[in-house]
C-alpha positions as CSV (number, residue, x, y, z in Angstrom):
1,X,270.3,191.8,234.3
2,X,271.0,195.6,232.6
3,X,272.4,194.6,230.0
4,X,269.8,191.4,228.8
5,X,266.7,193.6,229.5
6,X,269.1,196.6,227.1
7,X,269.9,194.0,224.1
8,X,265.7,192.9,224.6
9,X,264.3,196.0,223.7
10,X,267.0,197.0,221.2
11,X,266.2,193.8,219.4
12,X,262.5,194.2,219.7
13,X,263.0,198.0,218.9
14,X,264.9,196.8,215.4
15,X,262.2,194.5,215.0
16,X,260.0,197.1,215.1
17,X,261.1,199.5,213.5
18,X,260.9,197.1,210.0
19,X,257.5,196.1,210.9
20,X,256.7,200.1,211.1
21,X,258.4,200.6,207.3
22,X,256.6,197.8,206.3
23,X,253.3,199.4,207.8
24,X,254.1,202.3,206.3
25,X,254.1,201.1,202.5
26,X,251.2,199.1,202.6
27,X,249.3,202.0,204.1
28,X,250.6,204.4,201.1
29,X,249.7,201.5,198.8
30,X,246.4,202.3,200.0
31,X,246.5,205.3,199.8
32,X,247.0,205.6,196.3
33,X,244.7,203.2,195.5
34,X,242.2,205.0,197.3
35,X,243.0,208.1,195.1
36,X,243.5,205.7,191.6
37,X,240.1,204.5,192.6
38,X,238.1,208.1,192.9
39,X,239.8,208.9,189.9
40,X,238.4,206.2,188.2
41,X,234.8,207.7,189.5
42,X,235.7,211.6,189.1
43,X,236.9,210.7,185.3
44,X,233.3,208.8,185.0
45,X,231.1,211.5,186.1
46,X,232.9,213.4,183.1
47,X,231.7,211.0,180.6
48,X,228.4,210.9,182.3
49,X,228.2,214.6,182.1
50,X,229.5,214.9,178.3
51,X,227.3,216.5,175.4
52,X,227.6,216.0,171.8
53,X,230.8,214.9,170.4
54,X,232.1,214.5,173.8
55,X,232.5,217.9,174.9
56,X,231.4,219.4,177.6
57,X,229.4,222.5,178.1
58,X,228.8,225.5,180.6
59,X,225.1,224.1,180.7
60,X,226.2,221.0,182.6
61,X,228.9,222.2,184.5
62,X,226.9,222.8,187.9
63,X,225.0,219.6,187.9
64,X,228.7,217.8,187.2
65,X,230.7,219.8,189.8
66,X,227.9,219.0,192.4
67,X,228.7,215.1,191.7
68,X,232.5,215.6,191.6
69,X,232.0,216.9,194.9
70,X,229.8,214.3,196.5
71,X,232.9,212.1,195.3
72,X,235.7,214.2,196.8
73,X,233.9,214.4,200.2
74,X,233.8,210.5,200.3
75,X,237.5,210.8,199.4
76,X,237.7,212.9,202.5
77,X,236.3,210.6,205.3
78,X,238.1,207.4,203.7
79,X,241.1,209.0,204.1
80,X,240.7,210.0,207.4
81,X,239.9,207.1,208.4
82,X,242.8,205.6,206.5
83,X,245.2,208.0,208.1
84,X,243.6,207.2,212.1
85,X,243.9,203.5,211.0
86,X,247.5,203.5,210.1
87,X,248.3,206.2,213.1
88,X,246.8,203.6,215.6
89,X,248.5,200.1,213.9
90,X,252.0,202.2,214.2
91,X,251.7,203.3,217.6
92,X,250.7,199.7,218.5
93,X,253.4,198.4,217.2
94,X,255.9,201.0,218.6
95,X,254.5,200.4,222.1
96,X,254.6,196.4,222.1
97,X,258.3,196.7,222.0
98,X,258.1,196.8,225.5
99,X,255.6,193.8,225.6
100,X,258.1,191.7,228.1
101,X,258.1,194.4,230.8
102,X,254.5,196.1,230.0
103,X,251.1,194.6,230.3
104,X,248.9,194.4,227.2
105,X,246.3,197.0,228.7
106,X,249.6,199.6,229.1
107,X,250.4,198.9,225.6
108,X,247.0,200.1,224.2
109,X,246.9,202.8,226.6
110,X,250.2,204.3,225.0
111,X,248.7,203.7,221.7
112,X,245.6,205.6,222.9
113,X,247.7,208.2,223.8
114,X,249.9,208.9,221.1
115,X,247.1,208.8,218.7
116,X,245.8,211.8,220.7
117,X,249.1,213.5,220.7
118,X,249.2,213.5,217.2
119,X,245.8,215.1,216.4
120,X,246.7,218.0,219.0
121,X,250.6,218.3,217.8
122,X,250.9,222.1,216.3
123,X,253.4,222.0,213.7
124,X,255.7,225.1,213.1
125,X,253.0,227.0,210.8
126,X,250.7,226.8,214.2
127,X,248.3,223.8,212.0
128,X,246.8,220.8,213.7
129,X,246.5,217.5,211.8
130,X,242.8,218.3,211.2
131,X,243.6,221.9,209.4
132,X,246.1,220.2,207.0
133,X,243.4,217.3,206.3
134,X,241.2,220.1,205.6
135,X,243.8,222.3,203.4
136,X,244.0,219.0,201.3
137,X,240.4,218.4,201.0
138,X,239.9,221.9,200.1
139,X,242.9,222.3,197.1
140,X,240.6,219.1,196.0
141,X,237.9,220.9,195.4
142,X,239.8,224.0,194.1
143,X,242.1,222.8,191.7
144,X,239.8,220.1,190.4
145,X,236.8,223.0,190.0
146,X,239.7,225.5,188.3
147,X,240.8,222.7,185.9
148,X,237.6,222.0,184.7
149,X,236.1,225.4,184.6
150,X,239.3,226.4,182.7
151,X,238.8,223.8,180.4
152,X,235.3,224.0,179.5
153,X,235.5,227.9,179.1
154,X,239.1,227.8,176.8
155,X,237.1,225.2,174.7
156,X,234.2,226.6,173.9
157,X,235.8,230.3,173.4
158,X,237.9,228.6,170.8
159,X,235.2,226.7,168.8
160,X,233.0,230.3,169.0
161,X,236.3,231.8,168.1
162,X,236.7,228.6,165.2
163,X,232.9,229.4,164.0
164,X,233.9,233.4,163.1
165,X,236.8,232.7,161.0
166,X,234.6,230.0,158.9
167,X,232.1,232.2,158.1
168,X,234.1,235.2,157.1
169,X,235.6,232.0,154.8
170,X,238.9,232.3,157.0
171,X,241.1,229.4,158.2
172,X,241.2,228.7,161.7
173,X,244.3,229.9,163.0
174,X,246.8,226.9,164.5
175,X,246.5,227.8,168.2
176,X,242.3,228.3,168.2
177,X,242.7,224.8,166.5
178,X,244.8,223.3,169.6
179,X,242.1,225.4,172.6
180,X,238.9,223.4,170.7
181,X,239.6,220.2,172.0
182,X,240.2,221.3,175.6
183,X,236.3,220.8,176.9
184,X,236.3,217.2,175.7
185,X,236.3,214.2,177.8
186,X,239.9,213.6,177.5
187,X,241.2,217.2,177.7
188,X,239.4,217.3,180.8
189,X,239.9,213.4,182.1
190,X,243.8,214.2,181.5
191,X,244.1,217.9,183.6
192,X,242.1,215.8,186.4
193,X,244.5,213.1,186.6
194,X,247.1,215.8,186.8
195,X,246.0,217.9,189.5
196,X,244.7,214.8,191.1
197,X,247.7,212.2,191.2
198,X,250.0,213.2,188.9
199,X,251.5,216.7,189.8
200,X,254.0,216.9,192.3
201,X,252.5,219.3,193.4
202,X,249.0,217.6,193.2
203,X,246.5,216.5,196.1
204,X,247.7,212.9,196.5
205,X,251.4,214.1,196.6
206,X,250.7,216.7,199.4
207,X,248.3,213.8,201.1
208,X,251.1,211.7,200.8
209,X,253.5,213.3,202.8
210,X,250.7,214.3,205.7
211,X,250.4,210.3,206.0
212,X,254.0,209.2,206.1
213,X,255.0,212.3,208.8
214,X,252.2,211.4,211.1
215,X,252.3,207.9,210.5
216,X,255.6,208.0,211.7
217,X,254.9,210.7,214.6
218,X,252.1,208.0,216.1
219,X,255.2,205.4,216.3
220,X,257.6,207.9,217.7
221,X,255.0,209.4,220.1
222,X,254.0,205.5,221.3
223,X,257.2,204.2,221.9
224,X,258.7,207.8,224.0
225,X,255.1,207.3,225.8
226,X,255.9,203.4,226.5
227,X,259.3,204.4,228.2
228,X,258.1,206.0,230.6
229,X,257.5,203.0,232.6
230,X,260.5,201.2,231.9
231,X,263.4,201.0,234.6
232,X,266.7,202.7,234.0
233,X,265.6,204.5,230.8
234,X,268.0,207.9,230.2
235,X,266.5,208.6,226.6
236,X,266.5,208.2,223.3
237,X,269.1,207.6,220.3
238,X,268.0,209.3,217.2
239,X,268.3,206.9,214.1
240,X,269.5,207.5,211.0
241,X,266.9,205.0,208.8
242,X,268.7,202.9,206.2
243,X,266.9,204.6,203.6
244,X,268.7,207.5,204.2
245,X,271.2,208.3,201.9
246,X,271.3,212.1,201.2
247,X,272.9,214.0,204.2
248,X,270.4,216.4,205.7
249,X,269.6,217.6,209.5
250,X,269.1,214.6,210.8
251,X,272.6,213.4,210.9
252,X,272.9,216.2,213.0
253,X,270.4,215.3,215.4
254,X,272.0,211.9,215.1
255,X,275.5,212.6,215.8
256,X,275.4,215.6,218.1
257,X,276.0,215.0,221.8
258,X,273.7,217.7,223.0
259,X,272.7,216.4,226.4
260,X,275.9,214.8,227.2
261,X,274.4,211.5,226.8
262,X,276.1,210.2,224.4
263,X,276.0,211.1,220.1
264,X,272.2,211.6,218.8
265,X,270.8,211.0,223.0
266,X,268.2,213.0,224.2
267,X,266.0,212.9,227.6
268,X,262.9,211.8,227.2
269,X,261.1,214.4,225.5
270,X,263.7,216.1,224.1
271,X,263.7,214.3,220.8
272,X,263.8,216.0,217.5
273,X,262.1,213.4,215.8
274,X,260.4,214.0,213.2
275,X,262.9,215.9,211.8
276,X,261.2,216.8,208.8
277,X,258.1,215.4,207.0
278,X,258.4,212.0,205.0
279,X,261.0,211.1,207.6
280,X,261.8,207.7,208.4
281,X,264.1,208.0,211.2
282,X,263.8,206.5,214.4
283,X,264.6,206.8,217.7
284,X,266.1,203.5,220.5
285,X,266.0,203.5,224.3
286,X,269.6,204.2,226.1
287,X,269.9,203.4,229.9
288,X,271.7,204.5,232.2
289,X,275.0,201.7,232.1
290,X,275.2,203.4,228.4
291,X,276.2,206.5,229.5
292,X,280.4,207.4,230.5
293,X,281.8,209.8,232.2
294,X,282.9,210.4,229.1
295,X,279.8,211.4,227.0
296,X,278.8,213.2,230.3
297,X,282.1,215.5,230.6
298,X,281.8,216.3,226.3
299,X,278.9,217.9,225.8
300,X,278.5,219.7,222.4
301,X,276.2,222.2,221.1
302,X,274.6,222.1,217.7
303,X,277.0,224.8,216.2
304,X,279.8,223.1,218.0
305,X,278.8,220.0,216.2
306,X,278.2,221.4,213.1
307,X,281.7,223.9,212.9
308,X,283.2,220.3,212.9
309,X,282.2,219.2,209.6
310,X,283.2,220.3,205.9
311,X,281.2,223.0,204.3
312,X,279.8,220.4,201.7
313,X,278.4,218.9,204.8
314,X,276.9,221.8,206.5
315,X,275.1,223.4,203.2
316,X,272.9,220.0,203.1
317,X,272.3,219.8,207.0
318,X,271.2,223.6,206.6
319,X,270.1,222.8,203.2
320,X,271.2,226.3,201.9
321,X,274.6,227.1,200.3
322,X,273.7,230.6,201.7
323,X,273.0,229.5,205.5
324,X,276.1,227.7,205.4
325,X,278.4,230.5,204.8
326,X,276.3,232.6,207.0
327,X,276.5,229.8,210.0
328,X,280.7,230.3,209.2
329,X,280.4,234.1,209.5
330,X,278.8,233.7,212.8
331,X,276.0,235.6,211.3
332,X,273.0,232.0,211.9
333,X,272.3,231.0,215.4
334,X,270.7,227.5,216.6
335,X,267.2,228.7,216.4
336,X,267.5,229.7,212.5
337,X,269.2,226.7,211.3
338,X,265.3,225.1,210.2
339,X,264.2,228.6,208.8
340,X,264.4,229.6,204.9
341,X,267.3,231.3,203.2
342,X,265.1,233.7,202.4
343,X,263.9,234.4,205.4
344,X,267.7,234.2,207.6
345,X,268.5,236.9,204.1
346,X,265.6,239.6,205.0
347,X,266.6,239.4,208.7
348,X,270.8,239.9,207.5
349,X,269.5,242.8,205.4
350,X,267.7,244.0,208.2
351,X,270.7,244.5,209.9
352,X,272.5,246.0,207.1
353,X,274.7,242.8,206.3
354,X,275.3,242.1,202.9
355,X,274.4,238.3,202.6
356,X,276.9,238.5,199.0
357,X,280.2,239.2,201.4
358,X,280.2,238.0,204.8
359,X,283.0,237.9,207.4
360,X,284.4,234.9,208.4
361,X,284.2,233.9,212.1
362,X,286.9,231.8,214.2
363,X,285.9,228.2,214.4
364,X,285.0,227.0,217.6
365,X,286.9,224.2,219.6
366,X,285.2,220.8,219.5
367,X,284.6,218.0,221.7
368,X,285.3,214.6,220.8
369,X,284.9,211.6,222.6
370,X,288.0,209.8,224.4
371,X,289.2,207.1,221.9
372,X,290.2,204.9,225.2
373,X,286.8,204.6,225.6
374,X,285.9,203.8,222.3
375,X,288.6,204.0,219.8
376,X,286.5,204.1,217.0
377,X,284.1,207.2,218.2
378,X,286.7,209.3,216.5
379,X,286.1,207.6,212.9
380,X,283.0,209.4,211.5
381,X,281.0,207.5,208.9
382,X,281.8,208.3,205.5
383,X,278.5,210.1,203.3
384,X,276.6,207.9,201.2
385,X,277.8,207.4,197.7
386,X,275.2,207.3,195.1
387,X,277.0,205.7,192.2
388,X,277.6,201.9,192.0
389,X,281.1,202.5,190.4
390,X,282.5,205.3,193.0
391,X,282.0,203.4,195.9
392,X,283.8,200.7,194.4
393,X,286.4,202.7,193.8
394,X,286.0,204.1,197.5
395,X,286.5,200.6,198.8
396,X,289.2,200.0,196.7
397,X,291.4,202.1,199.0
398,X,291.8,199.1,201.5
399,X,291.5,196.1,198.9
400,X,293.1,195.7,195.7
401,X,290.5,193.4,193.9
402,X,286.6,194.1,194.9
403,X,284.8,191.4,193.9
404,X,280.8,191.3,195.4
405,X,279.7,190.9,192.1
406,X,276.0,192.2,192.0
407,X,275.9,193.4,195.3
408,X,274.1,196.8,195.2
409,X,275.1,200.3,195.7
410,X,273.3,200.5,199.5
411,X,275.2,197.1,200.5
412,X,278.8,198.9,199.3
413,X,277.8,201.4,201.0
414,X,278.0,199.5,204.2
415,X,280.9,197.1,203.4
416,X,282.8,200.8,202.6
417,X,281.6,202.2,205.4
418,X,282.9,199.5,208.2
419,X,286.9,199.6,206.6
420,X,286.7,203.2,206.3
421,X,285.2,203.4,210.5
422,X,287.9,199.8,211.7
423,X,289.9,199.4,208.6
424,X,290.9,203.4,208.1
425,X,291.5,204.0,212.1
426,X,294.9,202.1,211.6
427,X,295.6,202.3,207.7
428,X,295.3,198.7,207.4
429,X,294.5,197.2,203.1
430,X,294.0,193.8,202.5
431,X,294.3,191.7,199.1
432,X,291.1,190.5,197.4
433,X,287.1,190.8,199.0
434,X,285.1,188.2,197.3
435,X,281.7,186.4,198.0
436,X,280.9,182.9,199.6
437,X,278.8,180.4,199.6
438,X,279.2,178.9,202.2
439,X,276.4,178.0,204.5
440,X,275.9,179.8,207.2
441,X,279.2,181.6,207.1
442,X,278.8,185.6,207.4
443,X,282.1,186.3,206.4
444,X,285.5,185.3,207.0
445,X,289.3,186.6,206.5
446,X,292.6,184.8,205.6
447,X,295.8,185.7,206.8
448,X,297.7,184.0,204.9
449,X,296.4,185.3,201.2
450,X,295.1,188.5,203.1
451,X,291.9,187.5,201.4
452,X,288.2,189.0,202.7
453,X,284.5,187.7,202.1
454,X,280.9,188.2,202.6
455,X,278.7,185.6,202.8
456,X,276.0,185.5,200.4
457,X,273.6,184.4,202.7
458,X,273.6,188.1,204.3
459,X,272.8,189.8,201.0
460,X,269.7,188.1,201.6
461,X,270.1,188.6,205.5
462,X,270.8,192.6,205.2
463,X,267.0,192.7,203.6
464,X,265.3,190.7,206.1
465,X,263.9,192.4,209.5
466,X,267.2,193.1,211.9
467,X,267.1,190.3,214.9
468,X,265.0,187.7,212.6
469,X,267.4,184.7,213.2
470,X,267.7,185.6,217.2
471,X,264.7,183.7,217.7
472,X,265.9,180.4,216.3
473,X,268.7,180.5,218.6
474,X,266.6,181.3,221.7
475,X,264.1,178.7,221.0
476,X,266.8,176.2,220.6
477,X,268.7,177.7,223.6
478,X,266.5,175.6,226.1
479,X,267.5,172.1,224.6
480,X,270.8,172.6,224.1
481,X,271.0,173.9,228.0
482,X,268.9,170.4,229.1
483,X,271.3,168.5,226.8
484,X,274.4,169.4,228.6
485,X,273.3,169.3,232.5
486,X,272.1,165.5,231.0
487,X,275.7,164.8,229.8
488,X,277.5,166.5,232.4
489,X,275.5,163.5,235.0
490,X,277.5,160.5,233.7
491,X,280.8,162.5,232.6
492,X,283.4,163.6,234.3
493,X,287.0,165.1,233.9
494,X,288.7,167.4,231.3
495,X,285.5,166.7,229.2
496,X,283.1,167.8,232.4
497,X,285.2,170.7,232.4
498,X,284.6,171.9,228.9
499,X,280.8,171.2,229.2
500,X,280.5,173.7,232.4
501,X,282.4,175.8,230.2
502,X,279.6,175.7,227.1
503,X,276.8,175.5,229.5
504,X,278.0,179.2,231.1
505,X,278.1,179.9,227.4
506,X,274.5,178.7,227.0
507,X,273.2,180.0,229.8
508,X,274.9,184.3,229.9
509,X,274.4,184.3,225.6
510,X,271.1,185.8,224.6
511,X,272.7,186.1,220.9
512,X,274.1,183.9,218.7
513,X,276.5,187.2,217.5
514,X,276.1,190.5,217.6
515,X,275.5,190.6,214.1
516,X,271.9,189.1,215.1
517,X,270.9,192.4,216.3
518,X,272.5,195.1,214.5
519,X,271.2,197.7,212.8
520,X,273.3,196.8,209.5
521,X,273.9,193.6,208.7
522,X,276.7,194.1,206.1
523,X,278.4,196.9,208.5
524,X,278.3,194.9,211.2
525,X,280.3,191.5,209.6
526,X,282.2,194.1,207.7
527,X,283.4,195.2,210.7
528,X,283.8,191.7,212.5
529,X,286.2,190.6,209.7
530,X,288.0,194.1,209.7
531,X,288.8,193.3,213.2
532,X,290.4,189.6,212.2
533,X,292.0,192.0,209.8
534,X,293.9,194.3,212.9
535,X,294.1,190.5,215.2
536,X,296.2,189.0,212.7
537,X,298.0,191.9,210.7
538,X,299.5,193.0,214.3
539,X,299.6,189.6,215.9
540,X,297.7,190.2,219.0
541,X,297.0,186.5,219.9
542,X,298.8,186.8,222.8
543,X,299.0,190.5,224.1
544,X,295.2,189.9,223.5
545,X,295.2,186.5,226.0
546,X,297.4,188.5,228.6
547,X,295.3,191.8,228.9
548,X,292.3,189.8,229.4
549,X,294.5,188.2,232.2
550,X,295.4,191.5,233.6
551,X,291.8,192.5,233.4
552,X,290.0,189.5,235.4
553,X,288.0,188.8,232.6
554,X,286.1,185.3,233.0
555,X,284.5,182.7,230.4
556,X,281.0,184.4,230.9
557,X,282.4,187.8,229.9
558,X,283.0,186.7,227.1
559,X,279.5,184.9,226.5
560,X,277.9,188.5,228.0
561,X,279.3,189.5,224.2
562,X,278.0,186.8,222.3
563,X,277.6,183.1,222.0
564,X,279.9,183.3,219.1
565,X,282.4,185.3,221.4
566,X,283.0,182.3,223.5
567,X,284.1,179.8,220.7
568,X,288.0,181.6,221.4
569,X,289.7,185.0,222.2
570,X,290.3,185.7,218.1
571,X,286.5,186.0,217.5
572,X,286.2,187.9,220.8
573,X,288.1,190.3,220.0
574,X,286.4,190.5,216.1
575,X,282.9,190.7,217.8
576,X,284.2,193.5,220.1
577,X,285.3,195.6,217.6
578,X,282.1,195.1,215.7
579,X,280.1,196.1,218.7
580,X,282.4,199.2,219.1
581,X,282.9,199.8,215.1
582,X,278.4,200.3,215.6
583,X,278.8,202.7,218.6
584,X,278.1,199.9,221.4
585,X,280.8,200.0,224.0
586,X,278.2,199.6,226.3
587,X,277.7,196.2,225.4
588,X,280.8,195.1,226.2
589,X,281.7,193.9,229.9
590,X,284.1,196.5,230.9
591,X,286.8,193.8,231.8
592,X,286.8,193.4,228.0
593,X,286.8,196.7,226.9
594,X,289.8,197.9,229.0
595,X,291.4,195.0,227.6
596,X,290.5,195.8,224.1
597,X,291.7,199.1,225.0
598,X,294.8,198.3,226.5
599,X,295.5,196.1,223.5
600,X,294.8,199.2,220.7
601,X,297.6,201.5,222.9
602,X,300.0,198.7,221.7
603,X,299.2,199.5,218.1
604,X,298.8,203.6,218.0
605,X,301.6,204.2,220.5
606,X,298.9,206.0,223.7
């Protein structure tokens, strides 16, 4: 089945993707220990090295860069091998998403393979891996040598400079005084550390960022290698990570439909990831039941996309206040938006454009998605707010009393961000949004006091690794299937009736609800209980009942949605609309979804 095989490897993919994060910091943890570590040595070898007083001299300087360097070119290979170690364990676990439909010797091979992709990938400045690893190991050696060198020579000239004004009987000058100490063990322990670890600018910093962008590129590269040999693939969706809170270009390549394949698809390929270095974005498989006619017949280009959004919103996806109003005088086409002001400046000069007092250029039409198809693929996501406090305030536009006391800023975030998307589509507030404690309860609404809450149990949840609790209720799914076919031998009747009826449930469900494996926890009940909100506020009980009439839709339609879909038509209709509210209408049997649409034309009037 399409759609079991679909909600596999998206699980898995979720899954894996946390797994790959996780990855990811222990190997930087290493990392830096690795570099606190030859610190530790380098900073040694100055003490080893020191003459009187501590101070070192000209006369030792040789023999101590020569062991500073023996230390730096072990720094070198451990690295390296650091680097090919976490490059391999990523692509590994990128490529055993696909472990149900893949053998094991396929898994490695994609692993192989990526691996190799990586160390032959030329990035924009025409570098392979291996001449950044060697650009890193060299500014080492260089700004290490240059500190030291510096200090030893701006030390001694100020204690030669210190001895001439003592024996003319003079007093040593206040800036001479502050140069003498800069050959000593601690001047020069303390400028290592900074051009070492501490700089921004330093080695570790710029090591730092090689590992996390190819780190990532090895799972990226594994897991477009490992579709290749998986049935009814189209592409890719580019992922925003949750850790992403700044708008940037990668909520371009996320929400523009380039290929007609739907928001943030691309063949496979085609993907623009990574973006950028020290991304963490990620990329999903779509297949083929995932594309409309729809995404098909609404193609956008990038500039399309971006003339749709506000000008604060293109300066940080160009990131350039400059390249934005340039992009609006139709003065910046596609292939510039990644190059520097300053160089998209020269090339307007060039031309004899003053960049100061540019035209302004019509705006283009824009393609949006058909809201019968989805109606919330017209509802962009809000931005990210930073502050604790704002997004409070931001949420207060649909409740009066925002309670979630403790919850932090990235969890408002998502709780804002699913009333603004369901909530905001059809100007719908409701009362007070509190927490609850009650077990196993994700969230609930009441109609009556128009009250909302959030289960505590997902502000743990939204933390742990997306699909974790999908395996409890597949392992138990077995037992309770061999528990009913038992009771169904010796009963019969209205109650043999409603057991057939569970064990279609137990047998089509293959989650518990589609919160199990969404991307956002917190968005996704957040959007579950927004859509109890719409139920109840309009009263849609029973044009809800009759369009699913109208539509044929059966009992295992509704478990096709989720085991948690079947318990009644109110909570089919809240899981819908949080499969929708997350971009995925093609979960939903299509019975179902011209019913839910048939159902929002009641509300908005077409």
């Amino acid at each position: 089945m399409p759609l079991r095989q679909n909600a596999i490897i998206r699980r898995a993919s979720w899954r894996s993707q946390d797994r790959a994060n996780r990855l990811d910091a222990d190997v930087l943890s290493e990392l830096e220990a690795l570099y606190r570590a030859v610190l530790v040595d380098l900073q040694q070898q100055v003490n080893n090295h020191a003459g009187i007083n501590s101070v070192l001299g000209l006369n030792n300087l040789r023999e101590l860069m020569v062991a500073l360097n023996g230390r730096l070119d072990a720094l070198s290979e451990q690295q390296r091998s650091l680097l090919n170690s976490g490059m391999r364990r990523n692509a590994e676990t990128a490529a055993r998403v696909f472990s149900s439909i893949v053998d094991e010797q396929a898994i490695l091979n994609a692993a192989d393979e990526a691996v190799r992709t990586v160390h032959q990938f030329l990035t924009a400045d025409g570098l392979q891996l291996s001449d950044r690893l060697w650009r890193i190991d060299a500014q080492a050696r260089e700004k290490i040598g240059q500190a030291i060198q510096s200090a030893i020579i701006q030390g001694q000239s100020a204690s030669q400079a210190a001895q001439d004004f003592i024996g003319r009987g003079l007093p040593i000058p206040g800036d001479i005084k502050s140069k003498m100490g800069a050959a000593s063990v601690n001047a020069v322990n303390h400028a290592i550390a900074h051009e070492l670890v501490n700089s921004p600018a330093g080695v570790y910093r710029n090591a730092l960022r090689v590992f996390r962008t190819e780190i990532n590129r090895a799972y990226i590269n594994a897991y477009q290698q490992s579709l290749r040999g998986v049935e009814g693939v189209v592409g890719t969706r580019f992922l925003l990570s949750r850790n992403h809170p700044e708008r940037d270009i990668c909520d371009m390549h996320a929400r523009v439909n380039l290929y007609g394949l739907g928001p943030g698809v691309y063949p496979l390929g085609k993907s623009p990831l990574p973006a950028h270095p020290n991304t963490l974005s990620y990329e999903v498989a779509v297949f083929e039941e995932e594309v409309s006619s729809v995404h098909r017949a609404n193609r956008q280009t990038r500039s399309e996309w971006l003339a749709s959004q506000p000008p604060s919103v293109q300066a940080k996806v160009l990131n350039s206040v400059g390249k934005m109003r340039a992009f609006n005088a139709g003065l910046l086409p596609e292939n510039a938006f990644t190059a520097p002001w300053a160089v998209v400046k020269e090339r307007l000069l060039k031309k004899g454009i003053d960049p100061k007092n540019l035209p302004q250029a019509p705006v283009p039409e824009i393609a949006r998605l058909d809201k019968h198809i989805n109606p919330f693929a017209i509802r962009e996501l809000p931005a990210y707010i930073a502050r604790n406090s704002e997004v409070r305030r931001a949420i207060g536009k649909y409740v009066s009393g925002v309670g979630l006391k403790g919850a932090p800023v990235d969890m408002l975030n998502s709780v804002y961000a699913a009333f603004e998307v369901v909530l905001g589509r059809f100007n719908l507030e409701f009362n007070t949004l509190r927490w609850t404690n009650w077990k196993n309860v994700g969230g609930y609404y009441e109609s009556m006091s128009k009250q909302m809450a959030l289960g505590k149990l997902n502000f743990i949840r939204a933390k742990a690794t997306p699909g974790a609790y999908i395996e409890a209720f597949l392992e138990k799914k077995d037992e309770r299937i061999r528990m009913i076919k038992e009771e169904l031998k010796t009963t019969s009747g209205d109650y043999a009736d409603y057991l057939r009826q569970q064990l279609i449930r137990e047998l089509l469900a293959f989650r518990h609800g589609v919160t199990d494996d969404a991307q956002d926890v917190v968005y996704s009940v957040m959007a579950h209980e927004a859509g109890h909100t719409i139920f109840r506020t309009h009263k849609l009980a029973m044009p809800w009942h009759f369009a699913l009439k109208e539509f044929n839709v059966n009992y295992g339609d509704h478990a096709l949605v989720s085991h948690y879909a079947a318990f009644n038509e109110s909570e089919l209709f809240s899981e819908v609309t949080s499969l929708l509210a997350q971009g995925r209408e093609a979960e939903v049997p299509k019975g179902i979804l011209n019913a839910y649409n048939e159902v929002i034309k009641r509300i908005t009037g077409g």
